[in-house]
PyMOL commands that place a pseudoatom at each C-alpha (Angstrom):
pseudoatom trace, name=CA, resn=UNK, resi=1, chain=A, elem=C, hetatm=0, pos=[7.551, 8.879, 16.861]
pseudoatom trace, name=CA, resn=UNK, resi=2, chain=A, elem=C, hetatm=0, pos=[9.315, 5.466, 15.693]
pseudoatom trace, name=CA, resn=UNK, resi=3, chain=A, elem=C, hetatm=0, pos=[10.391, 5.029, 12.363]
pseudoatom trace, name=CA, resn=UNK, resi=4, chain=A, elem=C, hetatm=0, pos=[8.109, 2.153, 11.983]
pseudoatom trace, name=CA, resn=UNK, resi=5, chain=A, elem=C, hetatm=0, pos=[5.104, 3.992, 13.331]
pseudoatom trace, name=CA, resn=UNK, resi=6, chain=A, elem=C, hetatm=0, pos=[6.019, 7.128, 10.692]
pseudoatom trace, name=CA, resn=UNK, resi=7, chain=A, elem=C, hetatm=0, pos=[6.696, 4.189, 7.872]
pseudoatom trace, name=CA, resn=UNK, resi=8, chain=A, elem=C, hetatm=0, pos=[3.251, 2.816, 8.635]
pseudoatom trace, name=CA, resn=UNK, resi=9, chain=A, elem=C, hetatm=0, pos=[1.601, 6.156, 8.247]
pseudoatom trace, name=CA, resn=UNK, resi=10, chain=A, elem=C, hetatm=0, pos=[3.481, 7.564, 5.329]
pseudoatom trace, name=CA, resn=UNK, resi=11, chain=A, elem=C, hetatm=0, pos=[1.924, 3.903, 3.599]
pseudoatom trace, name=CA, resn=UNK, resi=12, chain=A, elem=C, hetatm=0, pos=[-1.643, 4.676, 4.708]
pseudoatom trace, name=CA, resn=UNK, resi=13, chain=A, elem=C, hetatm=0, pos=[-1.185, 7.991, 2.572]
pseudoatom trace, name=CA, resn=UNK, resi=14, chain=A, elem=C, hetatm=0, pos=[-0.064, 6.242, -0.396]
pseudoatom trace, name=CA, resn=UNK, resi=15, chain=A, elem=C, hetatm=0, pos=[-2.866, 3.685, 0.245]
pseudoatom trace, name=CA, resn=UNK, resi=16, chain=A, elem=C, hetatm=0, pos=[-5.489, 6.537, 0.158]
pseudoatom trace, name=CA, resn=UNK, resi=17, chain=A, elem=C, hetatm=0, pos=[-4.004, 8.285, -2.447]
pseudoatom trace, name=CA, resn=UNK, resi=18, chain=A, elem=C, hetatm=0, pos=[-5.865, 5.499, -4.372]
pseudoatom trace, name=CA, resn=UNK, resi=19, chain=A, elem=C, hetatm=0, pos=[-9.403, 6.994, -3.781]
pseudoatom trace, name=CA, resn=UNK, resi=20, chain=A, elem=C, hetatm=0, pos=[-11.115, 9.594, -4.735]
pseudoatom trace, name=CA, resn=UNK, resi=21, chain=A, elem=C, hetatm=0, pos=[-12.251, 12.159, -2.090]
pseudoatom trace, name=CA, resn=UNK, resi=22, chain=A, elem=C, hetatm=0, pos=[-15.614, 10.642, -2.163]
pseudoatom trace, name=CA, resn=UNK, resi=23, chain=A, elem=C, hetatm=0, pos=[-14.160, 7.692, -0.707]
pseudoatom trace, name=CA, resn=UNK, resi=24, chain=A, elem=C, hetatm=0, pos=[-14.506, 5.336, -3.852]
pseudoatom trace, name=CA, resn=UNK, resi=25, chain=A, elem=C, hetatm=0, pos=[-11.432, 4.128, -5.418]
pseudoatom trace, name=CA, resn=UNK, resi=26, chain=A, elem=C, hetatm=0, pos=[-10.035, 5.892, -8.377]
pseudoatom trace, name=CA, resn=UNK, resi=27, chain=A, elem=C, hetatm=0, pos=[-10.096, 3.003, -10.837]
pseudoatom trace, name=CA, resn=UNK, resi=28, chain=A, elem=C, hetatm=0, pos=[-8.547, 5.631, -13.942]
pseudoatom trace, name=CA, resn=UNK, resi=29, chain=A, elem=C, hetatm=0, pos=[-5.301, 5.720, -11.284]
pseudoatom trace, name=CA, resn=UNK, resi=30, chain=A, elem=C, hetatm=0, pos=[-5.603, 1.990, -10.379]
pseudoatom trace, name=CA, resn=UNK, resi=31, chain=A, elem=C, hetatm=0, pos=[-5.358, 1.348, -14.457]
pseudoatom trace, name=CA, resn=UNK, resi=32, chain=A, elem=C, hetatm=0, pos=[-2.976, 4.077, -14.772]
pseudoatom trace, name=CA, resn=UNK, resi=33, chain=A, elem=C, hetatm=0, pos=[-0.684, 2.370, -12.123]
pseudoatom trace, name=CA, resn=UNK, resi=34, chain=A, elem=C, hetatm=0, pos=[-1.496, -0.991, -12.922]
pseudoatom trace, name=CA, resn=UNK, resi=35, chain=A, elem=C, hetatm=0, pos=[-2.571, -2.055, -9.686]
pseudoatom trace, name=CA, resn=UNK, resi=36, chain=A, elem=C, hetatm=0, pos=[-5.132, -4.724, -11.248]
pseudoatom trace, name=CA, resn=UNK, resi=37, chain=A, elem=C, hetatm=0, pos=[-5.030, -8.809, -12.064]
pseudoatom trace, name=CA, resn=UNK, resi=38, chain=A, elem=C, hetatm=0, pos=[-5.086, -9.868, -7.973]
pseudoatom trace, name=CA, resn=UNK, resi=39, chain=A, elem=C, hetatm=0, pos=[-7.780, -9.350, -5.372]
pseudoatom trace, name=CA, resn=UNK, resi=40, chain=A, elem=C, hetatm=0, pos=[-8.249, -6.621, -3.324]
pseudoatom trace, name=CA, resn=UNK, resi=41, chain=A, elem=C, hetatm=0, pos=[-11.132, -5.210, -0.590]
pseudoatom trace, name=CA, resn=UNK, resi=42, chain=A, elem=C, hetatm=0, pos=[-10.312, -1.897, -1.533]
pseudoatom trace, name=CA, resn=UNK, resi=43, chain=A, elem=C, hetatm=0, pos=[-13.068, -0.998, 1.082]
pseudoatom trace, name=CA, resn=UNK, resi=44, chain=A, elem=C, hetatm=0, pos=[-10.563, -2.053, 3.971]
pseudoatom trace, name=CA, resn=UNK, resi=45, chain=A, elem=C, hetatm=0, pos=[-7.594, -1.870, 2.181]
pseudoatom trace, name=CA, resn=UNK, resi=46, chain=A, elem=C, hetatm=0, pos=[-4.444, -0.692, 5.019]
pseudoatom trace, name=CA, resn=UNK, resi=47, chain=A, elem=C, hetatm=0, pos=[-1.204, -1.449, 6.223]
pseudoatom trace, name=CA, resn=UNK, resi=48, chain=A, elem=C, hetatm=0, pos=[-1.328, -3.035, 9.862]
pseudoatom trace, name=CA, resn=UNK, resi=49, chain=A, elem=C, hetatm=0, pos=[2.241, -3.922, 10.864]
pseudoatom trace, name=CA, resn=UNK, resi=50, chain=A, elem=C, hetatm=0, pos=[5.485, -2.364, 10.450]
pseudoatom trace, name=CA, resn=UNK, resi=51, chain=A, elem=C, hetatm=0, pos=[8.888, -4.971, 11.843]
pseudoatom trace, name=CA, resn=UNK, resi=52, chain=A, elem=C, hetatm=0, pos=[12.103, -3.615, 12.144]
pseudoatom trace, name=CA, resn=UNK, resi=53, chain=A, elem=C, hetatm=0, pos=[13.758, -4.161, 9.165]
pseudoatom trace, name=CA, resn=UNK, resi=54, chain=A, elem=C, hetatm=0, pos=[10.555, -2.124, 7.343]
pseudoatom trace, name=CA, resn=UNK, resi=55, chain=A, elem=C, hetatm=0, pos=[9.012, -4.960, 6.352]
pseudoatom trace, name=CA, resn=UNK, resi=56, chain=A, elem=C, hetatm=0, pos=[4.811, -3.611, 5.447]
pseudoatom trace, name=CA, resn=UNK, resi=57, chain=A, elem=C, hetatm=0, pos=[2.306, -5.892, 5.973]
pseudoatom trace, name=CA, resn=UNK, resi=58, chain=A, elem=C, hetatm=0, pos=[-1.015, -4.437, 4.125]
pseudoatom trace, name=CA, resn=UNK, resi=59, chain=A, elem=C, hetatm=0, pos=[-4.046, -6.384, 4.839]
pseudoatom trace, name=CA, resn=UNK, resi=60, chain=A, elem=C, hetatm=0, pos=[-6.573, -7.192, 2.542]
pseudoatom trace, name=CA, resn=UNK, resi=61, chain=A, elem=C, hetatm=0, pos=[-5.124, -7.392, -0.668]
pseudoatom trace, name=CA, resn=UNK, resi=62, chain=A, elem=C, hetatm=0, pos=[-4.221, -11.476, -1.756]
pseudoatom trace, name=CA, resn=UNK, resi=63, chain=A, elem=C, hetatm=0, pos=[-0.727, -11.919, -1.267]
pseudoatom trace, name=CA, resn=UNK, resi=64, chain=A, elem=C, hetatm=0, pos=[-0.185, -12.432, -5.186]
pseudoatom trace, name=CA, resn=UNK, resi=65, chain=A, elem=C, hetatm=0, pos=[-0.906, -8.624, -5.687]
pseudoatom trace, name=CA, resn=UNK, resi=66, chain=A, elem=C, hetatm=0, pos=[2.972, -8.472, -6.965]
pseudoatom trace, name=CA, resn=UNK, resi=67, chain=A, elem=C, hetatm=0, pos=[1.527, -4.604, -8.533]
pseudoatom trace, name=CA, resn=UNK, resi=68, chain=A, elem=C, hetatm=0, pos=[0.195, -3.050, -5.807]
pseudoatom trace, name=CA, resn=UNK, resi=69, chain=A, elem=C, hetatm=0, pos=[3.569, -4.616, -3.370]
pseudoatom trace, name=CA, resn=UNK, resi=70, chain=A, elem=C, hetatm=0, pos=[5.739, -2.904, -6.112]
pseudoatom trace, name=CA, resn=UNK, resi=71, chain=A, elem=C, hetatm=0, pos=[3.753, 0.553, -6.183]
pseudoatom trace, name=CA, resn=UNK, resi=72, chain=A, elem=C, hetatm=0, pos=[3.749, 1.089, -2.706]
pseudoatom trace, name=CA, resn=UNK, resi=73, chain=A, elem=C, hetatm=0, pos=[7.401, 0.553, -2.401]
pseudoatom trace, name=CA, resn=UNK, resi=74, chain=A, elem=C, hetatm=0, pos=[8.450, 2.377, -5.154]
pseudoatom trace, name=CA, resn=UNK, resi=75, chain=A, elem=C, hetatm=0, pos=[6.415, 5.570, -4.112]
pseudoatom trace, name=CA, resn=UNK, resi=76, chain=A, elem=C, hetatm=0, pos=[8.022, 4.831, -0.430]
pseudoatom trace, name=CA, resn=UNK, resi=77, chain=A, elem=C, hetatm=0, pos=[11.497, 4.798, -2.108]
pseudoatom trace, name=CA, resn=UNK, resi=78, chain=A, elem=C, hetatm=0, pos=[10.530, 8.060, -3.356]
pseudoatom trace, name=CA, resn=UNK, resi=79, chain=A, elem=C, hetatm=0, pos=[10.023, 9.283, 0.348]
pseudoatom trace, name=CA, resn=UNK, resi=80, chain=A, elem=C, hetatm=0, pos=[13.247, 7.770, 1.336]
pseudoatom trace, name=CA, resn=UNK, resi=81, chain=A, elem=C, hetatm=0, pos=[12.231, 4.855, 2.663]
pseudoatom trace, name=CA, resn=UNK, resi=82, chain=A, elem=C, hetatm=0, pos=[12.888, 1.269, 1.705]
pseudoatom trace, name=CA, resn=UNK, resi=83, chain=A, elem=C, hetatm=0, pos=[10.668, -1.032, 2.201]
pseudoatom trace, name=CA, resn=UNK, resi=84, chain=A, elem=C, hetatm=0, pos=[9.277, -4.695, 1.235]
pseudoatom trace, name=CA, resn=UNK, resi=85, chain=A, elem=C, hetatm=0, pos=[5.498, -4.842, 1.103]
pseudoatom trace, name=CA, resn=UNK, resi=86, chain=A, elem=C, hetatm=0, pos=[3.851, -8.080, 2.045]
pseudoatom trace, name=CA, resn=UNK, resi=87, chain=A, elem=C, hetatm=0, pos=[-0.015, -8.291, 1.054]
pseudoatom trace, name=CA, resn=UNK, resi=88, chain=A, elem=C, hetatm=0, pos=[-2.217, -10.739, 3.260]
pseudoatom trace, name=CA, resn=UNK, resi=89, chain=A, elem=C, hetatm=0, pos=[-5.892, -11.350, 3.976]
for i in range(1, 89): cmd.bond("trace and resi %d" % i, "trace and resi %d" % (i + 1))
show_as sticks, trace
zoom trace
């Protein structure tokens, strides 16, 4: 498996680690974290693309959602990983 392919997974996980396992998202960690103040279609939210250098593109979040770009990299820092997440529509 690539690294980009295992990078794109391992930012799925921390994507649905956001939800309950009902499927709805769990707003007590979204406060928690402070993943709020930009839009997000947390019904389709995902990462799509992985480039070389480990740049994440997550679709569906507005590119201005500096919180959720931060989260996701720190908890991929914490898996070893660095990353820079990009957030488009």
């Amino acid at each position: 498996m690539s690294i980009e392919k295992k990078i794109k997974e391992e930012v799925n996980k921390i994507i649905r680690s956001l939800y309950k396992p009902d499927g709805k998202v769990d707003l007590e960690k979204i406060q928690k974290e402070q993943l709020y103040g930009a839009a997000v279609n947390w019904g389709d939210l995902k990462c799509v693309y992985v480039e070389k250098a480990y740049v994440v593109y997550v679709e569906e979040a507005d590119p201005t959602a500096y919180s959720l770009q931060q989260y996701i990299e720190k908890e991929m820092k914490k898996k070893g990983y660095k990353v820079k997440v990009i957030t488009e529509w």
